[in-house]
C-alpha positions as a Markdown table, in Angstrom:
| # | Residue | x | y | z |
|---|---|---|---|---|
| 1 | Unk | -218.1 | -186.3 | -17.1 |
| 2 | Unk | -219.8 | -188.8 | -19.7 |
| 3 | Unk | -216.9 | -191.4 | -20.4 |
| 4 | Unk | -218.7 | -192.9 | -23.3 |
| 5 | Unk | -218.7 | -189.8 | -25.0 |
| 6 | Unk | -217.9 | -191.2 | -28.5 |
| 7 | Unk | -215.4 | -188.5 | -30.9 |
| 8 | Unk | -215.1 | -188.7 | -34.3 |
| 9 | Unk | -211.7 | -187.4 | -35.1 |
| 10 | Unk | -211.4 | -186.6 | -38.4 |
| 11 | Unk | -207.8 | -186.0 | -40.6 |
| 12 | Unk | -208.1 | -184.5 | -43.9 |
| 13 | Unk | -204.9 | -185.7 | -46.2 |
| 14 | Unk | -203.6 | -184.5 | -49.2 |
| 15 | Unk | -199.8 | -186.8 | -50.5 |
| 16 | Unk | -199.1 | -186.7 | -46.9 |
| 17 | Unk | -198.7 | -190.3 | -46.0 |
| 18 | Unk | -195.7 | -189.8 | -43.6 |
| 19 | Unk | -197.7 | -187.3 | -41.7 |
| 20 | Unk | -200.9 | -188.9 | -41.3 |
| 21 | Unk | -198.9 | -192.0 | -39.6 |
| 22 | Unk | -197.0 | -190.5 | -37.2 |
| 23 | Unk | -200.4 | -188.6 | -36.3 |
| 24 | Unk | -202.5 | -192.0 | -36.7 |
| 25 | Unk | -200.0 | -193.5 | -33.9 |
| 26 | Unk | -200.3 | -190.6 | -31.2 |
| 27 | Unk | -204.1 | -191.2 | -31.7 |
| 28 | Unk | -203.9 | -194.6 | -30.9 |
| 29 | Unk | -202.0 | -193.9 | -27.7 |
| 30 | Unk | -204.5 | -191.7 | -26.5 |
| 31 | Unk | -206.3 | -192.3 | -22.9 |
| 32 | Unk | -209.5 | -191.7 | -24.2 |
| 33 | Unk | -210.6 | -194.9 | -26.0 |
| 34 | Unk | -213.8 | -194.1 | -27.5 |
| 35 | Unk | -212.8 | -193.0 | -30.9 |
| 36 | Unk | -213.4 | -193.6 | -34.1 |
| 37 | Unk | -210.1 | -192.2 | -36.6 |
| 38 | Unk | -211.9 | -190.9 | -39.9 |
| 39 | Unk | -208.8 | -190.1 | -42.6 |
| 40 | Unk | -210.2 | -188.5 | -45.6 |
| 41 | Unk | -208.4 | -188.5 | -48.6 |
| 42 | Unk | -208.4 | -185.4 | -50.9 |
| 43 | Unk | -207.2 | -187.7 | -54.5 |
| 44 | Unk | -203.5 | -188.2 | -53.4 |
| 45 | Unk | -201.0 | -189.3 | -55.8 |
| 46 | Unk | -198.7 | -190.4 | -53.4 |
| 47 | Unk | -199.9 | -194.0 | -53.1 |
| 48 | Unk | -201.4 | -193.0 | -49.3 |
| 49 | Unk | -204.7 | -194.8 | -49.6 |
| 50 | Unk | -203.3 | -198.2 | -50.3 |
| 51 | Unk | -200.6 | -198.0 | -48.2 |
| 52 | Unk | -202.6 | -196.2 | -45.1 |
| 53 | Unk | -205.3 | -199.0 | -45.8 |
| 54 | Unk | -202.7 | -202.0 | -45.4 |
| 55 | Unk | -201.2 | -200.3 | -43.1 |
| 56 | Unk | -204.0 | -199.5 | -40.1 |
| 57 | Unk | -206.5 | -201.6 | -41.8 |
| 58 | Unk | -209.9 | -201.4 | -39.7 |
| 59 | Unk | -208.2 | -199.6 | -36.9 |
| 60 | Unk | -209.2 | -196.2 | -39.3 |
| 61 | Unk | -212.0 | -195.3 | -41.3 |
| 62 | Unk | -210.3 | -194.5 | -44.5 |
| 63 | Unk | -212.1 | -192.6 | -47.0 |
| 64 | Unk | -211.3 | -191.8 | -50.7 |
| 65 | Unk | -212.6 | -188.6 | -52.0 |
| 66 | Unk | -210.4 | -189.4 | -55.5 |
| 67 | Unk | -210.3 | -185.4 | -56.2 |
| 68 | Unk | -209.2 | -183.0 | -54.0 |
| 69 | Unk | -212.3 | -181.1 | -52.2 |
| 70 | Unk | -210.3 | -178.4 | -50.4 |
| 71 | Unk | -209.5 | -178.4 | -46.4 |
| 72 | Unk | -213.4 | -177.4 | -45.9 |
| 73 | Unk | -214.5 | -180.0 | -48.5 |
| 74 | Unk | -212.7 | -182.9 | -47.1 |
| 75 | Unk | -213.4 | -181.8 | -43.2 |
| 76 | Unk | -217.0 | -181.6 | -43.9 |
| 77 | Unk | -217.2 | -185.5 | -46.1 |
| 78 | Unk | -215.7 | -186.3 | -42.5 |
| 79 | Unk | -217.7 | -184.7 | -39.8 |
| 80 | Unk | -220.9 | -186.4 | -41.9 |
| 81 | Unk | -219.5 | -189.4 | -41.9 |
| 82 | Unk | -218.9 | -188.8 | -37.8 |
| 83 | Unk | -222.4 | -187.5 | -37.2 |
| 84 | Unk | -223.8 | -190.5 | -38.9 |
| 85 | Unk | -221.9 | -192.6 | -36.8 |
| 86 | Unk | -223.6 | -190.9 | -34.1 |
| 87 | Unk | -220.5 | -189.0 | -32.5 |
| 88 | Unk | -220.6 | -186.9 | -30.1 |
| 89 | Unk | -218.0 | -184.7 | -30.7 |
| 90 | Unk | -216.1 | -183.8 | -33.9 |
| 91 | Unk | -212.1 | -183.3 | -33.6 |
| 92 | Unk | -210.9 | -181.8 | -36.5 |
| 93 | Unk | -207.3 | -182.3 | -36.9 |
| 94 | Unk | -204.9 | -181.7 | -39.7 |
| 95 | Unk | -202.5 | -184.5 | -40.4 |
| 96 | Unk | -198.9 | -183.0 | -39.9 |
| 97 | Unk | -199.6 | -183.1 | -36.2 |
| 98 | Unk | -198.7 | -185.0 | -33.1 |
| 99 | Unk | -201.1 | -185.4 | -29.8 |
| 100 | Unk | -200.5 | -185.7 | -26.5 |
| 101 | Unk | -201.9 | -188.9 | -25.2 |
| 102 | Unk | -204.2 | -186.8 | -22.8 |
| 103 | Unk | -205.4 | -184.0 | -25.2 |
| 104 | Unk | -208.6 | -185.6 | -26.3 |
| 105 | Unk | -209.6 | -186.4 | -22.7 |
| 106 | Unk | -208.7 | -182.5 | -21.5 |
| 107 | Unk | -210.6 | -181.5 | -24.6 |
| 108 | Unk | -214.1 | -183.3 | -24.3 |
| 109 | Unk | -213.8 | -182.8 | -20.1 |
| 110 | Unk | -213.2 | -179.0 | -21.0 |
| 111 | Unk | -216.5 | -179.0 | -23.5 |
| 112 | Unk | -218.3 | -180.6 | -20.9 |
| 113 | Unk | -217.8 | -178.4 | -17.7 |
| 114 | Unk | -218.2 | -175.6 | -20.3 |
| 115 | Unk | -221.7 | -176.2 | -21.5 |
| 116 | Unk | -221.0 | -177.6 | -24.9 |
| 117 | Unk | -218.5 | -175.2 | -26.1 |
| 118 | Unk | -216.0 | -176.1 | -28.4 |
| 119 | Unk | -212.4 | -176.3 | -27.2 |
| 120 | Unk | -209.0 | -175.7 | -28.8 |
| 121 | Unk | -205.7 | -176.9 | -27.3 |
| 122 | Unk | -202.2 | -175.3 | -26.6 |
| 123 | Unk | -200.2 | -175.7 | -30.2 |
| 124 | Unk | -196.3 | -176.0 | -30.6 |
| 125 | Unk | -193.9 | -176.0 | -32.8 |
| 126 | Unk | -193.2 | -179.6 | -34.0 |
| 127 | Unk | -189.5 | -179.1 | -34.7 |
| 128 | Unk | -189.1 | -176.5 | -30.7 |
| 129 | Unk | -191.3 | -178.0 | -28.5 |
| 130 | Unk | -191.9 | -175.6 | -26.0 |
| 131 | Unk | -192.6 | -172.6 | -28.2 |
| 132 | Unk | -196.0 | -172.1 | -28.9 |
| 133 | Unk | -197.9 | -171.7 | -32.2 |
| 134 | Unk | -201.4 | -171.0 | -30.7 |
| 135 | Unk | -202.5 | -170.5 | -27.0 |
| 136 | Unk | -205.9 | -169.5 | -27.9 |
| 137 | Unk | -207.2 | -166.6 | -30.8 |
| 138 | Unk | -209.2 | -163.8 | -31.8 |
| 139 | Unk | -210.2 | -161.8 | -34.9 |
| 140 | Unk | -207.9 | -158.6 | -36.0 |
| 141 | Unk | -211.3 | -156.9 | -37.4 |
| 142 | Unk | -208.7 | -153.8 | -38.9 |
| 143 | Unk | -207.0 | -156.4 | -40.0 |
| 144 | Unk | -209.6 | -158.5 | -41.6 |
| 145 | Unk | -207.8 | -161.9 | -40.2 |
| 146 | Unk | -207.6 | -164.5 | -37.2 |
| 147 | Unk | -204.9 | -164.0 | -34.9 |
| 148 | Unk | -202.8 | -166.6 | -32.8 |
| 149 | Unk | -202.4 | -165.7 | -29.3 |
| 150 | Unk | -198.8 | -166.5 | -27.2 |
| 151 | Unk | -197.2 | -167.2 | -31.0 |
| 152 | Unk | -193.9 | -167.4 | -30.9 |
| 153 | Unk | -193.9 | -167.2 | -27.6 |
| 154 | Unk | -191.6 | -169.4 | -25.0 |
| 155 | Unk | -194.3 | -171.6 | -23.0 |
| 156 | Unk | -193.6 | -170.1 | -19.6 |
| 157 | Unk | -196.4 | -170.9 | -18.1 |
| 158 | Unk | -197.9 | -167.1 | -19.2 |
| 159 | Unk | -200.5 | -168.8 | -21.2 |
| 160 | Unk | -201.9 | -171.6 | -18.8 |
| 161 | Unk | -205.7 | -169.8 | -18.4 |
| 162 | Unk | -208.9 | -171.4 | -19.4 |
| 163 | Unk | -210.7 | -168.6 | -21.3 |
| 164 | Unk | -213.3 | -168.2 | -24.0 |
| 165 | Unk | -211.8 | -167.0 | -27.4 |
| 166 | Unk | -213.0 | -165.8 | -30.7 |
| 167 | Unk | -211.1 | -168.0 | -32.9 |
| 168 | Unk | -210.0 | -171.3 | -33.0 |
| 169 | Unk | -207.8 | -172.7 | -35.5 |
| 170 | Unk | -208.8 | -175.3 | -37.9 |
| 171 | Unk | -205.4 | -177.2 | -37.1 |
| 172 | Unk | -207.3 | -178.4 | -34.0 |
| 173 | Unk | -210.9 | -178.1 | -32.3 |
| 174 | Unk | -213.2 | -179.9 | -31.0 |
| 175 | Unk | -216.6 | -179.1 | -31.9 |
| 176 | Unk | -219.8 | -181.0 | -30.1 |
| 177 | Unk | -222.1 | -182.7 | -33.1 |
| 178 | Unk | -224.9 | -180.1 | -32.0 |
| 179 | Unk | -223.2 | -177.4 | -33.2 |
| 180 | Unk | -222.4 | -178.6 | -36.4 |
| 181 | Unk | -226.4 | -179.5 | -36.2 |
| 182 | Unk | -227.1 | -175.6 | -35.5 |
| 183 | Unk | -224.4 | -174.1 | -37.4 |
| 184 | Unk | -223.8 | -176.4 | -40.4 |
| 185 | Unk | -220.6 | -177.6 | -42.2 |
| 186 | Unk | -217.6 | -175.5 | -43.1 |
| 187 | Unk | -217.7 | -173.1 | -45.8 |
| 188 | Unk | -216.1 | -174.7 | -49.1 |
| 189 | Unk | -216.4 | -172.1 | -51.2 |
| 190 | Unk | -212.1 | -170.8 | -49.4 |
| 191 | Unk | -210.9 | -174.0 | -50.7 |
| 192 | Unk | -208.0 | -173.5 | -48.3 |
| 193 | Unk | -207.6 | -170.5 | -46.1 |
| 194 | Unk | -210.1 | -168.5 | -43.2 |
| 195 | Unk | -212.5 | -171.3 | -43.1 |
| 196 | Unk | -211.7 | -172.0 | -39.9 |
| 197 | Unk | -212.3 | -168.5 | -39.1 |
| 198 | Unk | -215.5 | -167.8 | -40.9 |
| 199 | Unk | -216.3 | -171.1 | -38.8 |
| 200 | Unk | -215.5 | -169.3 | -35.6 |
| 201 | Unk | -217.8 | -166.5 | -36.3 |
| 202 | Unk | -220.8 | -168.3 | -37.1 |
| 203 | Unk | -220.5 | -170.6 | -34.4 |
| 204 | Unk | -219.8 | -167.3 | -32.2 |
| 205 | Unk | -222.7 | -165.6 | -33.7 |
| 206 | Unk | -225.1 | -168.4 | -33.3 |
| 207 | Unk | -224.7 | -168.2 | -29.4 |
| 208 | Unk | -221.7 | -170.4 | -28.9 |
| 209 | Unk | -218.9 | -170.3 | -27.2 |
| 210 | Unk | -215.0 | -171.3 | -28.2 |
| 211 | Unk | -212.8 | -172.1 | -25.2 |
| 212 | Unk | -209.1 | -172.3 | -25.0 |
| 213 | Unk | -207.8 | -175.0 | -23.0 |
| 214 | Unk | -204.0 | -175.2 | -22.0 |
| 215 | Unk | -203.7 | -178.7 | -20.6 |
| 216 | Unk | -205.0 | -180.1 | -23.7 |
| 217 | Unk | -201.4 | -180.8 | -26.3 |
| 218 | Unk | -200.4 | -181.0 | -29.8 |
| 219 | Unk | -196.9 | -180.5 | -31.7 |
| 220 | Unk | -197.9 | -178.9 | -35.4 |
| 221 | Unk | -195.4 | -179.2 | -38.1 |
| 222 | Unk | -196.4 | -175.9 | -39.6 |
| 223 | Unk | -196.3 | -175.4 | -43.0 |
| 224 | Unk | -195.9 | -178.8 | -43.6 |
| 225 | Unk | -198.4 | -179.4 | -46.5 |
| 226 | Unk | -197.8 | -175.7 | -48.1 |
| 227 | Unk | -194.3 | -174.9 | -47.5 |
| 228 | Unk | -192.9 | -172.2 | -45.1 |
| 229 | Unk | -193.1 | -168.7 | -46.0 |
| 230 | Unk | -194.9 | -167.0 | -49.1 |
| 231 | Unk | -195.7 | -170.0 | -50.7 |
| 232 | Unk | -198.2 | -169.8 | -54.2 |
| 233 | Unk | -200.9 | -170.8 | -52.1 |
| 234 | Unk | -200.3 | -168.7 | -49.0 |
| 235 | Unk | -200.5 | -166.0 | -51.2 |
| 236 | Unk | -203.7 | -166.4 | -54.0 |
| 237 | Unk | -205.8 | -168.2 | -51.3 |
| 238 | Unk | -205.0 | -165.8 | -48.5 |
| 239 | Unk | -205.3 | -163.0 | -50.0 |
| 240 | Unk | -208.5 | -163.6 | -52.6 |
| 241 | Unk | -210.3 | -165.3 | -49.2 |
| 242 | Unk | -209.1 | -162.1 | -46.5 |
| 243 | Unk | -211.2 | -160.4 | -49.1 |
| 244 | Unk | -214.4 | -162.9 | -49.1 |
| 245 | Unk | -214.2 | -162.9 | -45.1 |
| 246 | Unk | -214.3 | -159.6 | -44.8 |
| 247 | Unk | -216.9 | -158.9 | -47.1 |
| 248 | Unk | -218.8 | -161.6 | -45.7 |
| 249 | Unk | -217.9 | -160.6 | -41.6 |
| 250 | Unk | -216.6 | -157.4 | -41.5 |
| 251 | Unk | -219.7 | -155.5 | -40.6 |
| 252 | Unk | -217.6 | -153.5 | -37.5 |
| 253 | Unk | -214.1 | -152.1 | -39.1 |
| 254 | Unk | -215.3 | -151.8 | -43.3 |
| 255 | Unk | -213.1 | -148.5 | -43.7 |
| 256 | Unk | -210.4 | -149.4 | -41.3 |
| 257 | Unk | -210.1 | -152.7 | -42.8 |
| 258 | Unk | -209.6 | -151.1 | -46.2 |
| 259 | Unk | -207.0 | -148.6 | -45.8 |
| 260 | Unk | -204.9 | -151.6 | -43.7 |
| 261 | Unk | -205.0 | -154.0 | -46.4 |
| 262 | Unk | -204.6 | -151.5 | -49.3 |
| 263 | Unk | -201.9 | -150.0 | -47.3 |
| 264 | Unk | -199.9 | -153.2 | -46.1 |
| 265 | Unk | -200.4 | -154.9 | -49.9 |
| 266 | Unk | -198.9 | -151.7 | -51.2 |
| 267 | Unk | -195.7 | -152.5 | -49.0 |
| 268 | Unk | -195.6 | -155.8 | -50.2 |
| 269 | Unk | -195.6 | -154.7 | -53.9 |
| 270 | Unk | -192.7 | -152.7 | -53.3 |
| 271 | Unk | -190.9 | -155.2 | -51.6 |
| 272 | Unk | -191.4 | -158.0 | -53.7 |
| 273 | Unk | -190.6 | -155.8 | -57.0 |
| 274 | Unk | -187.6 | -155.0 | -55.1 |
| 275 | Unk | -186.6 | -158.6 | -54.7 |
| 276 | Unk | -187.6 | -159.2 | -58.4 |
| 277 | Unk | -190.4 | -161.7 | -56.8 |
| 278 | Unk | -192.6 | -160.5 | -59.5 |
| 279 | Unk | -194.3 | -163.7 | -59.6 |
| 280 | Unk | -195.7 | -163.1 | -56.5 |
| 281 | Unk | -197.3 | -159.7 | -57.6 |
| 282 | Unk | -199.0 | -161.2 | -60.4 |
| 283 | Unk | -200.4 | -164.3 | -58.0 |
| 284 | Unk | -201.8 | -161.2 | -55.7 |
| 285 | Unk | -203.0 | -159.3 | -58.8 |
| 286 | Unk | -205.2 | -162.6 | -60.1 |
| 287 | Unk | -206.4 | -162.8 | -56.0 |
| 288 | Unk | -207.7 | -159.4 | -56.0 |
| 289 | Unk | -209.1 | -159.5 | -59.6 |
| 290 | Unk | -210.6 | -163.3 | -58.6 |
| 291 | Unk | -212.2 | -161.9 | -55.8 |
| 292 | Unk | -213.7 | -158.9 | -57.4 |
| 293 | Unk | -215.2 | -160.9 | -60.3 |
| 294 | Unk | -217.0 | -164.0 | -57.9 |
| 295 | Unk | -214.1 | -167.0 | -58.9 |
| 296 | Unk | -214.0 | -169.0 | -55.6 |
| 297 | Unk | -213.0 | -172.3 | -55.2 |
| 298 | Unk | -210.0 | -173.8 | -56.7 |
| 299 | Unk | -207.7 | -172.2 | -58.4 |
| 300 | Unk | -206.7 | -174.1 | -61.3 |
| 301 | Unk | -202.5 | -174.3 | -62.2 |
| 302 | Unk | -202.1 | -172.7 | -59.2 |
């Protein structure tokens, strides 16, 4: 294994100063030294520029977008910033987390016996730390989205294999610089939501390979930057970019995909008109209608 290997670990933030310290501090007691923390800051009005800068100083690279770019947006001002620095390997790591001190080093020595591949790590629940969040993924194709394998699940050991995946969540991978030379960027027409797994596929499709690795740790605080649950967010951008992916992907399960998500949105009508949650029937009716008419990207006054 090369122990020079340099990574580029970047953290996108959004008025999440707390987050991106606590995260910022596991980093720095990582065993693998050669690393170069790139926080990129999507126009916070939190006052987390100033205070990140006095607070780490040169030990980050702190970079101020001023506007907010999206999750792809500010990822991808990142990984350039890391290939021009002549990394090696791009971690991509969103800010409400916590490392394990050894989870870069399993992740790069995983990439390396596995012939580049990029490598995502065992995920847990910040707040129950042995209950897992993602122990590898694939793509629901019927159901048009990425799934989380072992969620929920206790860690028992039932999910301590080394295997090649489909999908890797955006939360955390590590991605060698040549693919993102081969592949490109991420996609920042989502703004937020399914990049990570309209990344997957193209790096799947262009002859990659995305490997799980167990021994490799992080504690996500889920939900963190978008609240828990059905959030405004949640639902516009998830269901306006299920939509965009599929159309985009989908090429095996077109009709299948259909009926499931005409089907299961159906249910959810009913069950938010029961509630009275009509607020979040009119946010799914301006998804659909955004998606059909071409408006990707932001959503303004969301």
């Amino acid at each position: 294994m090369s122990e020079d290997a340099k990574v580029g670990v970047v953290i996108v933030n959004y008025n999440g100063f707390e987050y991106v310290v606590e995260c910022v501090n596991s980093l720095m007691l990582s065993t693998w030294n050669n690393l170069d923390i790139i926080v990129v800051d999507n126009g916070s009005s939190d006052g987390s520029v100033g205070k990140l800068g006095a607070m780490f100083g040169d030990s980050i690279i702190l970079v101020d977008n001023g506007v907010n770019l999206g999750f792809a947006g500010g990822n991808n001002v990142g990984i350039q910033l890391a290939l021009e620095r002549q990394c090696d390997y791009v971690l991509l790591l969103n800010n409400d987390t916590v490392v394990d001190n050894s989870m870069i080093e399993n992740l790069v020595r995983c990439s390396q016996f596995s012939g580049g591949a990029a490598v995502a790590p065992k995920i847990y629940y910040y707040d129950q730390p042995n209950l897992i969040w993602f122990a590898g993924g694939g793509v629901s194709w019927i159901k048009g989205i990425g799934v989380h394998y072992g969620l929920n699940c206790l860690d028992d050991g039932s999910f301590d294999a080394n295997k090649v995946i489909d999908f890797a969540t955006g939360c955390c991978v590590l991605v060698p610089a040549e693919v993102f030379r081969k592949v490109g960027l991420m996609s920042e027409e989502y703004f937020l939501y399914f990049e990570d797994t309209d990344f997957s596929v193209r790096l799947k499709r262009a002859g990659f390979n995305i490997v799980y690795e167990p021994y490799a740790k992080l504690w996500h605080k889920v939900s963190a930057s978008t609240g828990r649950g059905e959030s405004k967010m949640s639902i516009y951008y998830g269901d306006r970019n299920r939509l965009y992916f599929n159309r985009k992907f989908n090429d095996c399960c077109k009709m299948q995909f259909r009926f499931y998500y005409l089907g299961s949105r159906c249910l959810k009508v009913v069950m938010w008109a029961i509630k009275g949650e009509f607020w979040k029937i009119r946010l799914l009716r301006e998804a659909v209608k955004d998606f059909i008419s071409g408006k990707m990207g932001i959503k303004d006054n969301l």
